[in-house]
C-alpha positions in Angstrom: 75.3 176.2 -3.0 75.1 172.6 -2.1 76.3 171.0 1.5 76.6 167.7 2.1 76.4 165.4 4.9 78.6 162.0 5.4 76.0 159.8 7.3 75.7 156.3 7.7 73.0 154.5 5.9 71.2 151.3 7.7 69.5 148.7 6.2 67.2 146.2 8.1 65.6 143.0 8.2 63.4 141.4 11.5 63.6 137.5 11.5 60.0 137.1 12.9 61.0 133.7 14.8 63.2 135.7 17.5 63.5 139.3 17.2 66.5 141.2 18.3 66.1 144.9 18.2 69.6 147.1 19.4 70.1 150.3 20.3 70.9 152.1 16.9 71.1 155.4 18.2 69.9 158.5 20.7 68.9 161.9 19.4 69.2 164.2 22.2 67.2 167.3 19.9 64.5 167.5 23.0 65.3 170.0 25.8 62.4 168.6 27.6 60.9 165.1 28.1 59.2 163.6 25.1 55.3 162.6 25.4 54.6 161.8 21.9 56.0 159.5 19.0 53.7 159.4 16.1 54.5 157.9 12.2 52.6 159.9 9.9 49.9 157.7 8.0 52.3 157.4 4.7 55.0 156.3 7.0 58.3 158.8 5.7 57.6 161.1 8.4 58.2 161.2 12.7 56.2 163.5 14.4 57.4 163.9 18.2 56.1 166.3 20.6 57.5 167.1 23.9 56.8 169.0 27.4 57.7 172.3 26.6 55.4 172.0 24.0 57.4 171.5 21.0 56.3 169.5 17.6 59.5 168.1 15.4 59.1 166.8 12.0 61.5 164.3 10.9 63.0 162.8 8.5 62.2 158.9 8.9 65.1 157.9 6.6 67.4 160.2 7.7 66.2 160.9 10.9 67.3 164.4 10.4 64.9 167.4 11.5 63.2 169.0 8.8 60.9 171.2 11.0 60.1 172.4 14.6 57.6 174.4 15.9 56.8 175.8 19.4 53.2 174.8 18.4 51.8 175.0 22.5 52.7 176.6 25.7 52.7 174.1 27.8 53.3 170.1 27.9 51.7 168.2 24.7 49.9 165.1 25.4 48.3 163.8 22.0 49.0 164.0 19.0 47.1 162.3 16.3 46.6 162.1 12.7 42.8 162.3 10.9 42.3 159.2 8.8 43.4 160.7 5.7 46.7 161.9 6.9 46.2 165.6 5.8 45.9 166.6 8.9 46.6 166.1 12.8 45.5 167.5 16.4 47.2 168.3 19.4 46.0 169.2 22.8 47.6 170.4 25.7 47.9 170.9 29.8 46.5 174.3 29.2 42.9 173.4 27.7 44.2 174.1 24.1 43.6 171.9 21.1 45.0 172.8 17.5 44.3 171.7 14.0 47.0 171.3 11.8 47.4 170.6 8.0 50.3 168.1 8.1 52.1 168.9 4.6 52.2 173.1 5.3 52.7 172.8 8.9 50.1 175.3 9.3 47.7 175.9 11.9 44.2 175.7 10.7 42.5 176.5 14.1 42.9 176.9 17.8 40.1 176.2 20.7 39.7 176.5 24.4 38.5 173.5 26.4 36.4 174.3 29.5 38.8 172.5 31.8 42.6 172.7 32.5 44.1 169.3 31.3 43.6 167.6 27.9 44.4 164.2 27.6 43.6 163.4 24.2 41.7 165.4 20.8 40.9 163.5 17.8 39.6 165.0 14.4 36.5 162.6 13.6 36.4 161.0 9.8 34.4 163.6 8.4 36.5 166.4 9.2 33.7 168.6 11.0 34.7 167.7 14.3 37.1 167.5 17.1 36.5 165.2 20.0 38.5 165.7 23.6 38.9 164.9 26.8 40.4 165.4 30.1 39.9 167.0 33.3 39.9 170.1 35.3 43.3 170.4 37.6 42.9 171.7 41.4 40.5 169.7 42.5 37.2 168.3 42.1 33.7 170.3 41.6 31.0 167.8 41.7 27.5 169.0 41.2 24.7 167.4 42.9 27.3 165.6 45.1 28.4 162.8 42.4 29.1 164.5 39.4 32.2 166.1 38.3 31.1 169.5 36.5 33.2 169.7 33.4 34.5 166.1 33.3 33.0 164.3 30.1 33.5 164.0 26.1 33.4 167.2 24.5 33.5 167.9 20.6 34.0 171.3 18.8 33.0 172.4 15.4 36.0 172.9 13.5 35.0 175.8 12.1 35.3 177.4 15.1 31.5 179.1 15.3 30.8 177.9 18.2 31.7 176.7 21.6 32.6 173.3 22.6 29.7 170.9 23.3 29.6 168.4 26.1 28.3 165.5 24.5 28.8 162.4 27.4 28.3 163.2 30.7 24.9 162.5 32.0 25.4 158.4 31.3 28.6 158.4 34.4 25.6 159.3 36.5 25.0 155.3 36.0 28.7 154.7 37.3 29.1 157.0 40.3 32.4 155.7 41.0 33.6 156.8 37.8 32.1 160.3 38.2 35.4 162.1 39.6 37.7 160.3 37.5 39.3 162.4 34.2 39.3 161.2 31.1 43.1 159.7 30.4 43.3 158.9 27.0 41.1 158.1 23.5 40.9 158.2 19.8 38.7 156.9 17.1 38.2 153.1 16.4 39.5 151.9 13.3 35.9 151.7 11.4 35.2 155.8 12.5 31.7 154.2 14.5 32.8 155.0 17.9 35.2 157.7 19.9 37.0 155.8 22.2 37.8 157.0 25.8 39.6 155.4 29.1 38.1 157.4 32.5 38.3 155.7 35.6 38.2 151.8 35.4 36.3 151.7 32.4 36.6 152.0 28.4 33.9 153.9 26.9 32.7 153.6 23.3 30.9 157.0 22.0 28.4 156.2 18.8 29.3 159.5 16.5 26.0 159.0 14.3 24.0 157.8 16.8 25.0 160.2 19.7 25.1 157.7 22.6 27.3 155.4 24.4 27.3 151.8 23.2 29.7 150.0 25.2 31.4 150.6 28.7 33.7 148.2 29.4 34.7 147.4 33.4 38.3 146.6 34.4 40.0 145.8 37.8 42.3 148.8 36.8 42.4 152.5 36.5 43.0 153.4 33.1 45.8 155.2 31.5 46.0 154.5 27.9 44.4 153.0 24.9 45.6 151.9 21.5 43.5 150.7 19.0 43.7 148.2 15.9 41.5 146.1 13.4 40.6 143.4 15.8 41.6 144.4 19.8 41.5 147.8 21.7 44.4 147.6 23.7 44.2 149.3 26.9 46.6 150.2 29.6 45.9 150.5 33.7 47.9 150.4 36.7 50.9 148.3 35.0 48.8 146.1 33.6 47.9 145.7 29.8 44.4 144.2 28.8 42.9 143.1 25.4 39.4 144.2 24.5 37.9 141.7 21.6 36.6 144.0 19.1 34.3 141.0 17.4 32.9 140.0 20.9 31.5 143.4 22.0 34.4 144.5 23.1 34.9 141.9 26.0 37.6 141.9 28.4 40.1 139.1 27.4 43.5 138.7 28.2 45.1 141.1 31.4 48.8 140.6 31.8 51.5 142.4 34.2 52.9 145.1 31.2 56.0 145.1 32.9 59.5 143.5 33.8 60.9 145.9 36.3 58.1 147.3 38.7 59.0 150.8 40.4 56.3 152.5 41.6 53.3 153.6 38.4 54.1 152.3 35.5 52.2 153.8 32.5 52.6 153.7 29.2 51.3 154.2 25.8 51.6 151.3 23.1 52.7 151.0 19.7 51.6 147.7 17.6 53.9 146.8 14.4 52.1 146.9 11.2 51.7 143.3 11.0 50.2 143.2 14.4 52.4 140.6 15.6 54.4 142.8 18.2 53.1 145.6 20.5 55.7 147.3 22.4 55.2 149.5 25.8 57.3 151.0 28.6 57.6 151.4 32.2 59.2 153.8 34.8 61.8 151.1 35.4 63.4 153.0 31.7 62.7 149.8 29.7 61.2 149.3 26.6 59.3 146.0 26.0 58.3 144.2 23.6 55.1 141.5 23.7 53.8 139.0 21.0 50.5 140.0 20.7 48.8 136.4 20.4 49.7 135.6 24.2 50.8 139.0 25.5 54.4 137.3 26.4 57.1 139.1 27.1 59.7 138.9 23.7 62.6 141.4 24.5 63.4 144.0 26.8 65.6 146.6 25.8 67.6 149.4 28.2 68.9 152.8 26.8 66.7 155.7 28.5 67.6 156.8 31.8 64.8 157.6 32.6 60.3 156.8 32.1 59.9 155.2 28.3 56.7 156.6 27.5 55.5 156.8 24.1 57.0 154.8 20.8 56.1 153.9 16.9 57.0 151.3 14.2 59.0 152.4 11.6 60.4 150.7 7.8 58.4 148.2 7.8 58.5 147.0 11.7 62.2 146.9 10.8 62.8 149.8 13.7 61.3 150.7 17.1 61.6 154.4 17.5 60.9 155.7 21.3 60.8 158.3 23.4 61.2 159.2 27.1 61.2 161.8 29.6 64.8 161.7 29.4 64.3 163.8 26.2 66.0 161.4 24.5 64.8 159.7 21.2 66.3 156.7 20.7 66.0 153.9 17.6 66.2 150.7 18.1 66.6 147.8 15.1 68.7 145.3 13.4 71.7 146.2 11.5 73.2 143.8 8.4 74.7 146.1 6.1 76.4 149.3 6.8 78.3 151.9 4.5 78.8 155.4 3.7 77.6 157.3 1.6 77.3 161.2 0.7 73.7 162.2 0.1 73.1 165.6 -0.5 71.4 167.7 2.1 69.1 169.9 -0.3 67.8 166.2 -1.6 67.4 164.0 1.5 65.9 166.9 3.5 63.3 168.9 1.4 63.0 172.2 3.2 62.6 175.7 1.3 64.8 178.0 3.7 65.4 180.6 1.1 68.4 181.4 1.6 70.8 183.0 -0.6 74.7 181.9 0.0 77.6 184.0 -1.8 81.1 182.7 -1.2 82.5 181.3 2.4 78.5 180.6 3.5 77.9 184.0 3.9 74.3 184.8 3.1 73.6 187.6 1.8 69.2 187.0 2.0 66.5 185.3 3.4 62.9 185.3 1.9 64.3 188.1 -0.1 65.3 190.3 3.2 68.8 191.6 3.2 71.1 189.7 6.4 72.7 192.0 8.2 75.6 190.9 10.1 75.7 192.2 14.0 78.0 190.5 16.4 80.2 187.4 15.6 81.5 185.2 18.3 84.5 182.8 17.8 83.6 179.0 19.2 85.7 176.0 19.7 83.6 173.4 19.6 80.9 172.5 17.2 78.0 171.8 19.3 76.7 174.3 22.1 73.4 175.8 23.6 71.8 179.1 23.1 69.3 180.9 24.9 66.7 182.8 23.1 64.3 185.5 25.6 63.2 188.9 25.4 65.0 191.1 27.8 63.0 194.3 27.5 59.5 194.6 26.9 57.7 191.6 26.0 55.6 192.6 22.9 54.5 189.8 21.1 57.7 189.3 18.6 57.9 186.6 16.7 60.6 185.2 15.3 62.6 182.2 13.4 66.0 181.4 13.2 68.0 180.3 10.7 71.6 178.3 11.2 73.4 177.5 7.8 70.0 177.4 5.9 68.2 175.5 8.0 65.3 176.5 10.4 66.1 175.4 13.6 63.0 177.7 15.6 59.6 178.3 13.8 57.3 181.4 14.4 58.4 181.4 18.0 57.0 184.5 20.4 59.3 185.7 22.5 59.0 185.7 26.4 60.5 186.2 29.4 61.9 182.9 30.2 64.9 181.9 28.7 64.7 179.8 25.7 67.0 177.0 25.4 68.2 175.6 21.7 71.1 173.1 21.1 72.8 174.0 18.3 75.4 172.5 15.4 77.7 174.4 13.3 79.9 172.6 10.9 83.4 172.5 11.7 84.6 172.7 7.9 83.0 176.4 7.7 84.6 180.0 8.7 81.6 181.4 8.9 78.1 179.7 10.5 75.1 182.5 10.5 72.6 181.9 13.0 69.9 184.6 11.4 67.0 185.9 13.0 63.8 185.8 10.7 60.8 188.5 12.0 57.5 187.8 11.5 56.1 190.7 12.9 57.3 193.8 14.9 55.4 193.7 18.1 54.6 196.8 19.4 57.6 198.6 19.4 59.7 198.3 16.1 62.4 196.7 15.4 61.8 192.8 16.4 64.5 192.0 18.7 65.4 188.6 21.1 67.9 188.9 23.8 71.0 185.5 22.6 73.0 183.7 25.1 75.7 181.5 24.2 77.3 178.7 26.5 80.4 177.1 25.6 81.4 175.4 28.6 81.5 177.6 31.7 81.5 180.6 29.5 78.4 182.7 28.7 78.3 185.2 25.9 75.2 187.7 26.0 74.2 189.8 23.1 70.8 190.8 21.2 69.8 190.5 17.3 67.1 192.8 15.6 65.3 192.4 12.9 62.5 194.1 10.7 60.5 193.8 8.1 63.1 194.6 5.4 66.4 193.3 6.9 67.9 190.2 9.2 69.5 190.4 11.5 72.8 187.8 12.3 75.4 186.5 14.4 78.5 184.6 12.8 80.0 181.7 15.0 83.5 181.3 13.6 85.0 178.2 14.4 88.4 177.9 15.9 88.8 174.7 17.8 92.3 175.8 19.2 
């Protein structure tokens, strides 16, 4: 069965000689705030990842959500693609990184970092490693009174046969002022030569081949962020932004205020436009700005997040800013001419397999060939409410999906404790919206089951779905808006 979707389709152009990029519009999908905003390398797909350690996949054209995955535990604070685009890497606050192929959504491997906080892991041209970086939380532990014990570049076999190697540490020796800073952020250059790394005031440039440290650039600033292109390493410290001339060695050049409002940090990471004409960056102040990249001046500011602007990507062709904040809020930002409606066909514009099979009213009667079973229906009058998702007995180790009207809107989730939290839309023009619950596994104690809260307004409505390995189990939201 088909459903369909009235949206309104933009088109844009940029007149280079005075941008003017407007609030488009906010997607609130988030419960928590969002730390990364990343276009994947062929440029249809928006990868976001947020503080409760969520990974979305969207739609770039439709800006609809095609997948989402619990994918860590705890906040997410890089994610980045391998040159090819295959495949990307995430790290967290808990000393995980994962490896992911980008067109299954599969993980590919998990590893533990000696250390508590990851700010950045990067999978290195050749695909056989991973390099990462942060520092330990709780302190410092310096050894020979200048040296912080675990702070330095690690890499990790991706294979996973053996343990993470700490591959820079003894050069800091050389800069003791820099030995108890963490690393903040880093990536690969361009070219693949060099991992790139901000700790302290400095940029450091790691030779993979060579296994030694080329370059280590000084700055008046400590270091939050780095962004690399072709011909400057952009780097972030202290509000300020600073250019780094990748044909000169990597000099310092240009250092400019990165900001319009000042509050009281003001970090950010950067995005630079495909042409590299624009670079755009944020503040605590909730703006986002936008610099010409030939004198770092200031070219538009734009308000819409209530609250830090901290990560962002081009889009279309520089035609759209896409950013995100720890509001939670994912906003788009570009420059309307034409507008009109049109009806595109979900099955078309968002190519997910749910496997689903509908019979008449949108009652589904499978899922992956498992029989639905339906177990508690709940009449709603509005279209749009939360859920909460926990395990109110013993946790076990389920895992579960769930399925709304054919579409995944929780991936291979384990189920804990804490309350889950998962805005949800029905459509209106349907008696009958099943919200299924997929098992993976059974636990430890057969059947799979999750705990479901519903909150309409002051109203809570508390049941529990079970599944196994031969049947689904569902609720029914039947709409009644009076």
């Amino acid at each position: 069965m088909k459903q369909f979707l009235l949206l309104t389709v933009f088109s844009f152009q940029i007149l280079w000689s005075q941008i003017d990029y407007k609030l488009i519009k906010k997607y609130e999908e988030h419960s928590s705030g969002i730390e990364c905003v990343v276009l994947s390398p062929d440029g249809k797909t928006l990868m976001t990842a947020d503080e409760g350690g969520f990974i979305f996949y969207w739609d770039v054209n439709t800006m609809t959500i095609t997948y989402r995955t619990r994918g860590h535990g705890s906040m997410i604070n890089s994610l980045l693609f391998n040159k090819s685009g295959t495949k990307f890497v995430t790290c967290d606050e808990s000393g995980k990184v994962k490896l992911w192929d980008f067109a299954t959504k599969k993980l590919l491997g998990t590893f533990t970092a000696p250390m508590n906080l990851l700010a950045f892991a990067v999978l290195s041209d050749d695909e056989k490693y991973i390099y990462f970086g942060g520092y330990p939380t709780g302190g410092y532990d310096y050894i020979n009174g200048d040296v912080y014990s675990l702070n330095g570049l690690y890499k990790v076999n991706v294979n996973g046969k053996s343990d993470p190697e700490l591959v820079a540490k003894d050069y800091f020796n050389q800069h003791s002022s820099e030995a108890g800073s963490g690393i903040t952020d880093g990536n690969i250059d361009v070219t693949g030569k060099y991992i790139m790394f901000t700790k302290g005031y400095r940029t450091y440039f790691w030779n993979i081949d060579q296994k030694k440290m080329d370059y280590s650039i000084s700055t008046s600033y400590s270091l939050n962020n780095l962004t690399p292109t072709e011909d400057y390493i952009y780097v972030w410290g202290g509000g300020y932004m600073m250019k780094l001339d990748c044909k000169k060695s990597y000099q310092l050049g240009q250092t400019i205020p990165a900001y319009v409002e000042r509050s009281t940090y003001s970090y950010s990471k950067m995005a630079i436009s495909s042409d590299k004409k624009w670079v755009v960056t944020g503040e605590d102040a909730n703006n986002v700005n936008i610099w010409n990249t030939a004198n770092l001046k200031i070219q538009q500011t734009l308000k819409g997040h209530t609250a830090h602007v901290r990560t962002f990507t081009f889009a279309k062709n520089d035609s759209i800013i896409i950013s995100g904040g720890y509001d939670g809020s994912l906003t788009v930002w570009g420059v309307p001419v034409e507008e009109k409606d049109s009806i595109i066909p979900v099955v078309d514009s968002i190519p997910v397999i749910t496997e689903v099979v509908f019979t008449e009213n949108n009652v589904p009667v499978s899922i992956k060939e498992r029989d639905v079973e339906l177990q508690s229906t709940i009449t709603v009058n509005q279209p749009e409410f939360d859920i909460e998702v926990w395990d109110q007995s013993m946790v076990d180790g389920d895992s579960i999906s769930l399925n709304l009207n054919g579409n995944w809107i929780l991936q291979e989730y384990v189920v804990v404790k804490t309350k889950l939290k998962i805005h949800v839309k029905i459509d209106p023009n349907f008696s009958n919206n099943y919200l299924i619950l997929y098992a993976h596994n059974l636990g430890e104690f057969s059947p799979n089951t999750a705990a479901v809260q519903v909150l309409i307004g002051d109203k809570k409505y508390k049941l529990q779905l079970s599944s196994d390995l031969s049947k689904s189990g569902a609720l029914n939201f039947s709409y009644s808006p009076n």
